[in-house]
Rosetta silent file (secondary structure, phi, psi, omega in degrees, C-alpha in Angstrom):
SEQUENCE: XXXXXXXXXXXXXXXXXXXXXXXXXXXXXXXXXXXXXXXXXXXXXXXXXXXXXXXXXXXXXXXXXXXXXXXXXXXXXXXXXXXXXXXXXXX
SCORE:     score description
SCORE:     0.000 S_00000001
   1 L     0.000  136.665  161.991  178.185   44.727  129.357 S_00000001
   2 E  -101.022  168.088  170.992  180.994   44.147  127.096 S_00000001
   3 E  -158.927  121.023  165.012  181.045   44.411  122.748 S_00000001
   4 E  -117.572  161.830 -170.402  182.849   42.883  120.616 S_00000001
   5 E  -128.613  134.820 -172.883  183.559   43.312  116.861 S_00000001
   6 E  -156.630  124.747 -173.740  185.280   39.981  115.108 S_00000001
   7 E   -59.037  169.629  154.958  186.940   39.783  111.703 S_00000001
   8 E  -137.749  107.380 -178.327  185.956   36.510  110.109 S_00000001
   9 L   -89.089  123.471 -172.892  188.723   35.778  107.253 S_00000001
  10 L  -151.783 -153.924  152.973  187.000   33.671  104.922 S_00000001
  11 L  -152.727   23.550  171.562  186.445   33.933  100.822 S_00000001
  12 L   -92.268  121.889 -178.240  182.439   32.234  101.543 S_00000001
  13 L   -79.364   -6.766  168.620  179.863   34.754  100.439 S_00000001
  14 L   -68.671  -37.583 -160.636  177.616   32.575  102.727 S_00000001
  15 L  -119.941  158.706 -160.964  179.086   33.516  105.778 S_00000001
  16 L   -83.548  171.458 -157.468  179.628   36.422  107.654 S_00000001
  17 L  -140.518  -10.254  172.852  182.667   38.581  107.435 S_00000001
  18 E  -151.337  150.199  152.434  182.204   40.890  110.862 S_00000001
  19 E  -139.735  108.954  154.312  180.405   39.879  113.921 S_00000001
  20 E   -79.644  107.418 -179.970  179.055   42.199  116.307 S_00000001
  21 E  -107.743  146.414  124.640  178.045   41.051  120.193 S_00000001
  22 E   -85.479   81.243  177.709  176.805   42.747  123.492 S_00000001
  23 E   -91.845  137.738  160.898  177.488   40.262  125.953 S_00000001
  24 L   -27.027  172.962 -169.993  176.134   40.176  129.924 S_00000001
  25 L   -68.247  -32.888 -178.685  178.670   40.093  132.579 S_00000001
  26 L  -110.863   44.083  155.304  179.221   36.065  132.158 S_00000001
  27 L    58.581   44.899  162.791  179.614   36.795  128.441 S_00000001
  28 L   -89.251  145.301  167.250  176.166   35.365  126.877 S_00000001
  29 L   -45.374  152.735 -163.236  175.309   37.016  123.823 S_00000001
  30 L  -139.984  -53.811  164.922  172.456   39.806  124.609 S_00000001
  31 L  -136.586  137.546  162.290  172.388   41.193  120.393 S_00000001
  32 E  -128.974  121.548  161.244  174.134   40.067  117.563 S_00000001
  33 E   -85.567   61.326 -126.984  174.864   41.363  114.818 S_00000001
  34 E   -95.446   97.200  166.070  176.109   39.461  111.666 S_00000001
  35 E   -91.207  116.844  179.513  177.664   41.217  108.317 S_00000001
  36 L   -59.361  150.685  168.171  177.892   39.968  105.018 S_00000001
  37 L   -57.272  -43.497 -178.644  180.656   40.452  102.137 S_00000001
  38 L   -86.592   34.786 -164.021  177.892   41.702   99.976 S_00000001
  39 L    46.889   10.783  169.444  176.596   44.241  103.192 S_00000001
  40 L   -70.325  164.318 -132.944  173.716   42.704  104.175 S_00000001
  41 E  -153.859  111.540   97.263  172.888   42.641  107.737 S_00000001
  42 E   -44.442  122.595 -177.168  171.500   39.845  110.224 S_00000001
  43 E  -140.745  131.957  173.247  170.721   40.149  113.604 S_00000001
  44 E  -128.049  155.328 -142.973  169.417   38.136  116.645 S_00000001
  45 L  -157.449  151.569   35.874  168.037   39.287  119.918 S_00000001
  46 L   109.741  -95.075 -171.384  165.910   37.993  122.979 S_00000001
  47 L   -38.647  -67.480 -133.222  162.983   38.922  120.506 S_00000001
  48 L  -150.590  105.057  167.821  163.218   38.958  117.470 S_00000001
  49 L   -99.344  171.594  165.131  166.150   36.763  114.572 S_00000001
  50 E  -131.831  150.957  136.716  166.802   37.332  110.865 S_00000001
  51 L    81.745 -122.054 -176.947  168.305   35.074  108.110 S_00000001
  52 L  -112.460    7.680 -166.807  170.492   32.319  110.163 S_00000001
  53 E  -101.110  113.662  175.213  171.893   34.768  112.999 S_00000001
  54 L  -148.189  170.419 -170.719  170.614   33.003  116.477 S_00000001
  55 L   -70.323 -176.196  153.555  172.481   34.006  119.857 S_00000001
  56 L   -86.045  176.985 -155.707  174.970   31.804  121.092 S_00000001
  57 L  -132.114   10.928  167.456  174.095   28.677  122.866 S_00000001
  58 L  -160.744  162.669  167.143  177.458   29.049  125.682 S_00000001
  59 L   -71.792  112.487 -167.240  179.308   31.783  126.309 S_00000001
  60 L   -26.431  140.312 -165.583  181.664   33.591  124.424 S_00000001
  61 L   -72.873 -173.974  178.013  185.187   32.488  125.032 S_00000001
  62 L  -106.346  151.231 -156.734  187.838   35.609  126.428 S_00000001
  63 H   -72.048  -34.180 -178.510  189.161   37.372  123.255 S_00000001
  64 H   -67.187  -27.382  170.674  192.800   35.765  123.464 S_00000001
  65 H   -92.308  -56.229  146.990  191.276   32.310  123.047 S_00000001
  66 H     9.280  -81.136  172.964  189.309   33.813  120.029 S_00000001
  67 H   -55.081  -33.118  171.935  192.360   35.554  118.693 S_00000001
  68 H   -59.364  -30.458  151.945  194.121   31.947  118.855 S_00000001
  69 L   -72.031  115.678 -168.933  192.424   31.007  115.633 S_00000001
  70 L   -68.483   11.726  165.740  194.232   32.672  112.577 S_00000001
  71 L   -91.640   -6.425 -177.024  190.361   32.956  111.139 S_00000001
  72 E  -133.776  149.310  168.372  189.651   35.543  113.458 S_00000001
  73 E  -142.690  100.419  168.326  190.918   39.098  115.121 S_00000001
  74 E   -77.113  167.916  160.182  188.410   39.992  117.938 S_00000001
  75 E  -149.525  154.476  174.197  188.425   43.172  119.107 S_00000001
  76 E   -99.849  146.865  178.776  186.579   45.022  122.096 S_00000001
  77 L  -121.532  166.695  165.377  184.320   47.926  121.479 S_00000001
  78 L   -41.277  122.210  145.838  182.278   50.621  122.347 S_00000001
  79 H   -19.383  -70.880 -172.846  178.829   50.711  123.631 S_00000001
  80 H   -41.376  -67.583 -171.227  178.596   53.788  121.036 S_00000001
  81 H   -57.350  -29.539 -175.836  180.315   51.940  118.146 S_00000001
  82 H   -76.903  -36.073  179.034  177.927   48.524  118.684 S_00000001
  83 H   -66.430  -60.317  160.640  174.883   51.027  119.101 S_00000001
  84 H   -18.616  -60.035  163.450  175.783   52.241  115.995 S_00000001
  85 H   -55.677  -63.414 -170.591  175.448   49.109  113.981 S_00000001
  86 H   -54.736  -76.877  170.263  172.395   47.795  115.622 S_00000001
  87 L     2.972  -57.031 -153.898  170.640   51.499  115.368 S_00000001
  88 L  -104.083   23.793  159.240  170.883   50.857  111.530 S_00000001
  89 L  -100.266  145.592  175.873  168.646   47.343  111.593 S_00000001
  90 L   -84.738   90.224  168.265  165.032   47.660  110.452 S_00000001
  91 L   -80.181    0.000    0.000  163.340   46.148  113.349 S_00000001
């Protein structure tokens, strides 16, 4: 499994401002996590969505084709640090 954490530079209070993934080995989304400017929290799963937060529908790109849009800064993360986030949705 990989996780990623990805800025989203925006000034829309609609849209999310961090995205957290746990993607499978050929990088489909597994959980997502979606954060808001005002801190609310969205998440989708297998299981179980919230709000407008669905999985992706191909696989996440490799973080340098990401990073090539100046709307974004991926980064890779922890198991721990994405387990973190998720931990603290009411499921």
């Amino acid at each position: 499994m990989k996780y990623l954490k990805v800025h989203w530079h925006h000034s829309s209070a609609d849209t999310p401002v961090l995205l957290y993934s746990e993607l499978d080995a050929e990088r489909w989304e597994v959980h997502k996590v979606e954060v808001y400017r005002d801190g609310r929290h969205e998440f989708a799963c297998d299981s179980v969505t919230t709000g407008s937060t669905r999985l992706g529908e191909v696989p996440v790109p490799p973080l340098e084709e990401i990073a090539s849009d100046p709307e974004f800064s991926p980064t890779e993360i922890s198991k721990e640090e994405f387990e973190k986030v998720w931990d603290r949705l009411e499921l």
